[in-house]
MARMI-224579 format. One record per atom (N, C-alpha, C): x, y, z. Coordinates in steps of 0.05 Angstrom, whole numbers, plus 5000, padded with zeros to 4 digits. Layout:
REM residues N
XYZ;...
//
This chain:
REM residues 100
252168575878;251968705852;250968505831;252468235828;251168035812;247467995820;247067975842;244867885851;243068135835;243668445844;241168595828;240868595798;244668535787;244068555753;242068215746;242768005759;241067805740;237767885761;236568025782;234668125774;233068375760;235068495741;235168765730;234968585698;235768375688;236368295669;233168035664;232368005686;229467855687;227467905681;226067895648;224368025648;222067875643;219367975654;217267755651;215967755627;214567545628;213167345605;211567315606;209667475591;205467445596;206167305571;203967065572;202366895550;200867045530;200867035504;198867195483;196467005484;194167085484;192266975493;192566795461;190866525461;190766445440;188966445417;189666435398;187866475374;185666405375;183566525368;180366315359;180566115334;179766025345;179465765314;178565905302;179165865266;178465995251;176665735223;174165845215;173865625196;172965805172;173665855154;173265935122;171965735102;170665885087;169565795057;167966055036;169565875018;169766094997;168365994976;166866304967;164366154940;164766414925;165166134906;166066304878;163266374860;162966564850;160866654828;162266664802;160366494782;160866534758;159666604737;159166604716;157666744695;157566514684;156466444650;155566264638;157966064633;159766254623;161966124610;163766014625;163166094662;165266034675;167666224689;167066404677;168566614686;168166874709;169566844720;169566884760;168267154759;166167254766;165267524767;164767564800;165667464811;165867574854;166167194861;168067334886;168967174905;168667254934;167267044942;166067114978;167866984998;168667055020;169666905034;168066965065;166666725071;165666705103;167266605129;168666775139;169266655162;167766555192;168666365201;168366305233;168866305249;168166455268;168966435287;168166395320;169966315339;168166255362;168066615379;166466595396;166866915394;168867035419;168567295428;170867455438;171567655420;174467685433;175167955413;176767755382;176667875370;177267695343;178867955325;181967885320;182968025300;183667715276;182767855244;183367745225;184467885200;185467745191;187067845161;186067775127;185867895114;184567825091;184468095069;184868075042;184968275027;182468225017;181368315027;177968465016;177068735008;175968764995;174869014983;173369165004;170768935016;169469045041;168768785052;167368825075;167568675104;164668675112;161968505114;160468615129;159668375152;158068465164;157168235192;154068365203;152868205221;150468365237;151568485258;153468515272;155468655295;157868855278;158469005292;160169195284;163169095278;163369175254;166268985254;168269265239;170169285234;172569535232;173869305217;174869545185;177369425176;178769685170;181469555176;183569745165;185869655151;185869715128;187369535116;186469305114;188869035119;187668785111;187168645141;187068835154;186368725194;183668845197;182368595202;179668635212;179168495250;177968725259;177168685282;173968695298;173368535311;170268575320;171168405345;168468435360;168168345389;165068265388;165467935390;162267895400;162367625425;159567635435;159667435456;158467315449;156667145427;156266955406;158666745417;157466515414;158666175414;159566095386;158366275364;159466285344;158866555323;161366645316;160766895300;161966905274;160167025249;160366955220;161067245209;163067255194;163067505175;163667425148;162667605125;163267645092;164767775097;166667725077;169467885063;168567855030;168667985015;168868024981;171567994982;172467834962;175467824959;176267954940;178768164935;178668404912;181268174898;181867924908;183467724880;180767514872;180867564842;178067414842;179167114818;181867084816;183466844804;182366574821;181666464814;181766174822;184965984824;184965864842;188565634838;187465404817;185765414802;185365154786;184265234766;184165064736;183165114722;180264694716;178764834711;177164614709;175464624671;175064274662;175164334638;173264204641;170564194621;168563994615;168263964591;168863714581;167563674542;166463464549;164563444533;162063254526;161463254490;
//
């Protein structure tokens, strides 16, 4: 009886496949005075199936990419695959000053 409960109580363990490297950069647009009128964000990635997270307004790529909510998903077989995100927070973490 011990013998079937600790194999009744054994349960197996698949590996989650691992993440793609991910590489970002973000370009800010400004107006004269400095003040943020759109924020881009490019991600990288190596390719496969690729789920990502990000609060964007919209999403585009040259391959078909799906967002729902802030989970975006696409599949490519590219050695390396690039998507835009618009970012709908358009705050910067810094403030920068110039006098002359």
């Amino acid at each position: 009886m011990s013998v079937m409960l600790m194999g009744y109580l054994a349960v197996p363990v698949f590996a989650e496949a691992e993440p793609s490297e991910k590489e970002e950069v973000i370009y800010i647009m400004t107006d004269a005075f400095g003040n943020v009128t759109d924020m881009e964000a490019v991600n990288v990635f190596s390719g496969g199936d690729i789920t990502d997270y990000g609060d964007y307004s919209a999403v585009k790529m040259t391959d078909r990419i799906t967002q729902e909510g802030d989970q975006i998903t696409f599949s490519s077989g590219s050695d390396k695959v690039y998507y835009q995100g618009t970012m709908k927070n358009t705050a910067i973490p810094w403030n920068i000053y110039i006098r002359y």
